[in-house]
Backbone as ProteinMPNN parsed JSONL, in Angstrom:
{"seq_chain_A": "XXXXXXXXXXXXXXXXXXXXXXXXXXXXXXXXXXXXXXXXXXXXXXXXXXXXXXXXXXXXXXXXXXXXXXXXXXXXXXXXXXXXXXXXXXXXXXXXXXXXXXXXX", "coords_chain_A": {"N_chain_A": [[8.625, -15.051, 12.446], [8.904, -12.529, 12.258], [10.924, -12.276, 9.876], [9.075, -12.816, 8.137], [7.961, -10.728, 8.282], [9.46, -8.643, 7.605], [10.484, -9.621, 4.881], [8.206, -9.039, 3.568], [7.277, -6.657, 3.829], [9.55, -5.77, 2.391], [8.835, -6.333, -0.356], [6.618, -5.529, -1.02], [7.943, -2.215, -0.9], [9.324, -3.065, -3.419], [7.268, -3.192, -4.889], [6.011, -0.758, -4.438], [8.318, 1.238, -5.874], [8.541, 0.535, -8.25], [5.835, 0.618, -9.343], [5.718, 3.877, -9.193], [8.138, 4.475, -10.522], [6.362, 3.671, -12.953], [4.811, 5.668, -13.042], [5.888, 7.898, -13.28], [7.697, 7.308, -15.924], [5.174, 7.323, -17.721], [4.732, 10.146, -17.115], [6.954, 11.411, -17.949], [6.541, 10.771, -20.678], [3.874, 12.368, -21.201], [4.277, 14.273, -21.925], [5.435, 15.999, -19.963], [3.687, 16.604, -18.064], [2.941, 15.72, -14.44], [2.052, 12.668, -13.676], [-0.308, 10.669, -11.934], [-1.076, 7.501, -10.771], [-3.883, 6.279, -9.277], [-4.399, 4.026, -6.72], [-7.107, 2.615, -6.625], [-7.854, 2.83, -9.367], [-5.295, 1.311, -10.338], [-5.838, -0.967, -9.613], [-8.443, -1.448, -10.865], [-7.804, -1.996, -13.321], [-5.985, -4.148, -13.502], [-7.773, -6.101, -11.822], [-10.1, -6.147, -12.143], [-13.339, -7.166, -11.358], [-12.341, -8.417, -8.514], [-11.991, -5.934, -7.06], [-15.196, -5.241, -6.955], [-16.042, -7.301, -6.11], [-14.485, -7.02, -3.285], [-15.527, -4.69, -1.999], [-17.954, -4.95, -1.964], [-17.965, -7.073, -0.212], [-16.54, -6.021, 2.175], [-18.874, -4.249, 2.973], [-20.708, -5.291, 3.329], [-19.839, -7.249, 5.346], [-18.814, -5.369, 7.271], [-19.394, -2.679, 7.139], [-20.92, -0.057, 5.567], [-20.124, 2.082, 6.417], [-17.312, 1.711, 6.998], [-16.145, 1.414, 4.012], [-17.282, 3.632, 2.385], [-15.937, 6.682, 3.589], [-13.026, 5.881, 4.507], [-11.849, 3.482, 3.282], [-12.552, 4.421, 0.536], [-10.75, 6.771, 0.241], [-8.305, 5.684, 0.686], [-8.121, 4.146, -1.365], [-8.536, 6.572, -3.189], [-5.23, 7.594, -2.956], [-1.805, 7.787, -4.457], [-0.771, 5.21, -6.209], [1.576, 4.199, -5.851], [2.369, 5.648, -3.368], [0.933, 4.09, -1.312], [1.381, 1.669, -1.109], [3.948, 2.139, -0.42], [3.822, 3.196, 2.212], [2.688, 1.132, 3.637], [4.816, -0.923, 3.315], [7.078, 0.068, 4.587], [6.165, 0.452, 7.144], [5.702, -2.567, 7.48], [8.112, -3.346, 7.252], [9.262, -2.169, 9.859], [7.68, -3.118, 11.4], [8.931, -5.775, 11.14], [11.577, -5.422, 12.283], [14.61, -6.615, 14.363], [13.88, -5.568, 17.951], [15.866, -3.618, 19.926], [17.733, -5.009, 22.726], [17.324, -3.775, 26.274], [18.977, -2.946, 29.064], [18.178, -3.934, 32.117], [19.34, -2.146, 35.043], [19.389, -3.435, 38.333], [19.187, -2.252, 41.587]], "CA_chain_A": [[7.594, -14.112, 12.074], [10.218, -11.123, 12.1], [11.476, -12.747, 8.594], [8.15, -12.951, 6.847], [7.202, -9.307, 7.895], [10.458, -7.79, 6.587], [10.405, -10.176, 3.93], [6.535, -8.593, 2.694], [7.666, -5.38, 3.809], [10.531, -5.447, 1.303], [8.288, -6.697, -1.486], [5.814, -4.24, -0.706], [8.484, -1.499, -1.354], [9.396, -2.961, -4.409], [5.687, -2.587, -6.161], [6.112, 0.711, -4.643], [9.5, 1.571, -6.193], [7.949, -0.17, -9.909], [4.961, 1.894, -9.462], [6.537, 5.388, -9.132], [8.538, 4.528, -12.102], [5.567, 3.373, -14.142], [3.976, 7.196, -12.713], [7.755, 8.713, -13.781], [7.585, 7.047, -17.105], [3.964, 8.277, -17.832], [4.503, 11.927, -16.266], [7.928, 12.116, -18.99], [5.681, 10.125, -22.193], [2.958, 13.134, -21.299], [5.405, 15.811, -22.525], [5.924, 16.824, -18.527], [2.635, 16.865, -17.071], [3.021, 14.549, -13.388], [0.703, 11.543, -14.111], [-0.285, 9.758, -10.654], [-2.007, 6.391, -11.221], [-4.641, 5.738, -7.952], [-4.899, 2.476, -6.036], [-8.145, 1.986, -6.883], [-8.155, 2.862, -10.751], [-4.775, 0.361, -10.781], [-6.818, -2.143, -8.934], [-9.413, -2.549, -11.496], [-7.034, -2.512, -14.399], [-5.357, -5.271, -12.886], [-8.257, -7.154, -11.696], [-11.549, -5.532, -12.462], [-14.273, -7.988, -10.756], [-12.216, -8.493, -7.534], [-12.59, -4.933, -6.661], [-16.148, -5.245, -6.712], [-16.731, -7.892, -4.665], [-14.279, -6.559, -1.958], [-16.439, -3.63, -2.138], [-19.211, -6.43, -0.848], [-17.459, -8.002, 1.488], [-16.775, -5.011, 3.327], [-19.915, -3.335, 3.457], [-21.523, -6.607, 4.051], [-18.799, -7.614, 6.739], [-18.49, -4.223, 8.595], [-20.993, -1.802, 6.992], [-20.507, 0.942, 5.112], [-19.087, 3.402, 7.459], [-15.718, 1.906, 6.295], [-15.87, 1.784, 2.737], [-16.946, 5.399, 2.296], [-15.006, 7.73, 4.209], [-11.802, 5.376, 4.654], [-11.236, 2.677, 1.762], [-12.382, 4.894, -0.858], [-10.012, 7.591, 0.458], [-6.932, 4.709, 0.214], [-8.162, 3.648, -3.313], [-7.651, 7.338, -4.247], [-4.056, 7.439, -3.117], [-1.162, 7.081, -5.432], [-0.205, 3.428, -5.644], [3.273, 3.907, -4.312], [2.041, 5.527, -1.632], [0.095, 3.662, -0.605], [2.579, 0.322, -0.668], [5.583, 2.043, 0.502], [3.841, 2.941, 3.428], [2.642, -0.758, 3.81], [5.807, -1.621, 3.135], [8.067, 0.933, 5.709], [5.348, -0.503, 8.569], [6.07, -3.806, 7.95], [9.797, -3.719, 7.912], [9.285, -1.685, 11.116], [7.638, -4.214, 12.835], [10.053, -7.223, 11.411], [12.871, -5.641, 12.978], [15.122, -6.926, 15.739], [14.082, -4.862, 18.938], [17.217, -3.35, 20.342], [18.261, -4.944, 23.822], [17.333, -2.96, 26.964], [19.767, -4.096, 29.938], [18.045, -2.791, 33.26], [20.743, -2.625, 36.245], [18.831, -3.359, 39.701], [20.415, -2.057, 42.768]], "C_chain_A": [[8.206, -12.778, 11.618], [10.7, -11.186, 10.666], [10.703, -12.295, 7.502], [7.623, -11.269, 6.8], [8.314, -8.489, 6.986], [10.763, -8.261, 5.218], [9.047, -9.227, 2.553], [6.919, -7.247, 2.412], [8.829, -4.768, 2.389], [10.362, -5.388, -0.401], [7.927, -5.354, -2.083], [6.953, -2.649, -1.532], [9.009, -1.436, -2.679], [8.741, -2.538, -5.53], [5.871, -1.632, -5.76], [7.317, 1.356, -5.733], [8.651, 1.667, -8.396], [6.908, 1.145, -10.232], [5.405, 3.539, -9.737], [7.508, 5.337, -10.752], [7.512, 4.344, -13.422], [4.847, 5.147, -14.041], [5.381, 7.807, -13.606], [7.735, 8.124, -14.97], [6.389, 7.487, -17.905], [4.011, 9.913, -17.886], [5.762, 12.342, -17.798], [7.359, 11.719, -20.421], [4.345, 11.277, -22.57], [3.632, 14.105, -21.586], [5.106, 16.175, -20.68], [4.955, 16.53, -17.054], [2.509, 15.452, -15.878], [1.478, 14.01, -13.798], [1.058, 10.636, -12.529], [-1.714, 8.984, -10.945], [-2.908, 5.984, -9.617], [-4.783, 4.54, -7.545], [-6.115, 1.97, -6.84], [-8.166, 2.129, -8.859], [-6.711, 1.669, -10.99], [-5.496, -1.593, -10.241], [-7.601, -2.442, -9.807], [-8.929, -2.518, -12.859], [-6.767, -3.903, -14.046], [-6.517, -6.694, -12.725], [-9.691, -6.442, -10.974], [-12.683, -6.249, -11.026], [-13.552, -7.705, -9.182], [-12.506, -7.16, -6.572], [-14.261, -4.809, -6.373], [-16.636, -5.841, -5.63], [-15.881, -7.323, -3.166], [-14.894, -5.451, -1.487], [-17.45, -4.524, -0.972], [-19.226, -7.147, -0.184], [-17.357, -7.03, 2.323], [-17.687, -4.603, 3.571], [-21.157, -4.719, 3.859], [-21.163, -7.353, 5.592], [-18.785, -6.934, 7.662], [-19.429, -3.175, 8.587], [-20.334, -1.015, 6.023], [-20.096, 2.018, 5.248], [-17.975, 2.957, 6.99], [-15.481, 1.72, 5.179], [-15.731, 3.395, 2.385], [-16.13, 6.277, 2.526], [-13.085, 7.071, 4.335], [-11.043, 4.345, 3.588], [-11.226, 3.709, 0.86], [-11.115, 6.128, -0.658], [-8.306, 6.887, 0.104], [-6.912, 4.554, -0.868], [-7.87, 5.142, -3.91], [-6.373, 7.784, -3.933], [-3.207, 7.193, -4.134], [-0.659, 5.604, -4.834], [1.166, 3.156, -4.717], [3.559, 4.217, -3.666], [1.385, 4.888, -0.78], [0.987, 2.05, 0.032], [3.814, 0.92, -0.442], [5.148, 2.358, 1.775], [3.64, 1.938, 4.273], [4.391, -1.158, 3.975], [6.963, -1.092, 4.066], [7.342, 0.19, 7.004], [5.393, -1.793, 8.904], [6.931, -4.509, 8.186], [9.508, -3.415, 8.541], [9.1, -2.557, 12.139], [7.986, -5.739, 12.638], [11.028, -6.573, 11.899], [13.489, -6.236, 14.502], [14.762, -5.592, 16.735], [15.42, -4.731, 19.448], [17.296, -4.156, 22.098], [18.06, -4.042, 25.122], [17.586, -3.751, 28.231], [18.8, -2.904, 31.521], [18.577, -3.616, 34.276], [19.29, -2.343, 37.495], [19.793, -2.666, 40.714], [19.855, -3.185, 43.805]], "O_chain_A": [[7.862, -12.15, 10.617], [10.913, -10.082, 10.164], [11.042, -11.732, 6.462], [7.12, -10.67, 5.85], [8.089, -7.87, 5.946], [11.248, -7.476, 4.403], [9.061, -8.977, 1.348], [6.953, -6.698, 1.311], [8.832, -3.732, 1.725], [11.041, -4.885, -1.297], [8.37, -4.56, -2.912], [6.623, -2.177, -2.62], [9.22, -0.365, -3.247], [9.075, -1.943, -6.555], [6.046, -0.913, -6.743], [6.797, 2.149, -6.517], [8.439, 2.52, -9.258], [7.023, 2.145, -10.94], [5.182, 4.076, -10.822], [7.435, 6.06, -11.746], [7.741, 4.73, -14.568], [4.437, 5.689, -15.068], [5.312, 8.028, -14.815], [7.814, 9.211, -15.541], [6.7, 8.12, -18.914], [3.377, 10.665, -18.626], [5.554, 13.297, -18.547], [7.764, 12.408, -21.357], [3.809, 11.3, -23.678], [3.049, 15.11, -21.18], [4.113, 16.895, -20.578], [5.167, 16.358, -15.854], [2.092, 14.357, -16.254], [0.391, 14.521, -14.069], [2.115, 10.158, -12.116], [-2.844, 9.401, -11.199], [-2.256, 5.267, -8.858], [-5.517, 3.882, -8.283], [-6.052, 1.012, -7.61], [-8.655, 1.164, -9.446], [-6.966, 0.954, -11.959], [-5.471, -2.781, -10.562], [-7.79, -3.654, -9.912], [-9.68, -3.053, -13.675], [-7.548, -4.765, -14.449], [-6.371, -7.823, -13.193], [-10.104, -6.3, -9.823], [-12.689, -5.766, -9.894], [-14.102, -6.814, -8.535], [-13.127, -7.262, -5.514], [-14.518, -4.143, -5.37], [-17.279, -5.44, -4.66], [-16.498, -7.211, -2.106], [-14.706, -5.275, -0.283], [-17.558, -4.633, 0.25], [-20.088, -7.805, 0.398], [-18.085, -7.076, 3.314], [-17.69, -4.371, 4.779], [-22.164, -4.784, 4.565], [-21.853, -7.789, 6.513], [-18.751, -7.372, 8.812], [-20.105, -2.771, 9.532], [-19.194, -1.315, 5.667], [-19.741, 2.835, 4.399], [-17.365, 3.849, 6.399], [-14.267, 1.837, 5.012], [-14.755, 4.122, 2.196], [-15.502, 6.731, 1.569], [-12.114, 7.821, 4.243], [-9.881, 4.454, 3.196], [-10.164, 4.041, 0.333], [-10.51, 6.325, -1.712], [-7.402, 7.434, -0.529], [-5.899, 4.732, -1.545], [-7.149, 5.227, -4.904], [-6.092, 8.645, -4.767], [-3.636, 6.354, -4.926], [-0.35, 5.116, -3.747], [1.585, 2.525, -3.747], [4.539, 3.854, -3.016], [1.297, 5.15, 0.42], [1.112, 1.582, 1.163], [4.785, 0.184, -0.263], [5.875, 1.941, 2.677], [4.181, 1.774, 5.366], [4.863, -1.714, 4.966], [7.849, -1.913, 4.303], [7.969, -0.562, 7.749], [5.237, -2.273, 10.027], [7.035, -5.575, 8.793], [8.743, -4.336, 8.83], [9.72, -2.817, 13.171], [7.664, -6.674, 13.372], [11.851, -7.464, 12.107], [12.843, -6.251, 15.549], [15.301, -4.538, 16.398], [16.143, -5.727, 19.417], [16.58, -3.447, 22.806], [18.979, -3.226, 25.048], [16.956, -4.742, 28.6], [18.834, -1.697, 31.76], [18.533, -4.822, 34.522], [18.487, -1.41, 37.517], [21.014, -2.591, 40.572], [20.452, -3.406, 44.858]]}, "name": "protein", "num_of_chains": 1, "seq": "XXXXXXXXXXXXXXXXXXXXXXXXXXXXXXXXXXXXXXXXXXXXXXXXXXXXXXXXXXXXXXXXXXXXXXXXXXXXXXXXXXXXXXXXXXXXXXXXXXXXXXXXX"}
């Protein structure tokens, strides 16, 4: 299990890494001006419809107390913040725990 999280985790950092360059390639193609692309506006480039319905699964699933105030707040994040922190949390918790030797008397 330790494998597959640092495995995702590592991915994860990669779309972050991609992202930030596609923002850093944008921000220097705008003569200067920082261009930050949002979760949610690359989300429905990408894949228009699905956004919607997860929209309707959540507020159908849990309510709408967590779309409002907490998804939509993630969707406006930049994208490669939003997956490198995904992606730092999930190496974190594939790593080996360190060893802790406790001496009895």
């Amino acid at each position: 299990m330790r494998f597959v999280l640092r495995t995702l985790g590592i991915w994860l950092l990669l779309l972050a890494m991609v992202a930030a360059v596609v923002d850093a390639t944008k921000s220097l193609a705008g003569g200067g001006a920082w261009v930050v692309t949002p979760l949610g506006e690359q989300w429905r480039l990408v894949f228009p419809e699905m956004l919607d319905g997860f929209r309707q699964w959540v507020s159908g699933t849990v309510g709408t107390w967590l779309w409002d105030p907490i998804i939509v707040s993630i969707l406006a994040a930049p994208t490669w913040v939003v997956f490198g922190i995904l992606g730092v949390f999930l190496y974190w918790l594939g790593q080996k725990r360190k060893e802790v030797e406790v001496f009895i008397n």
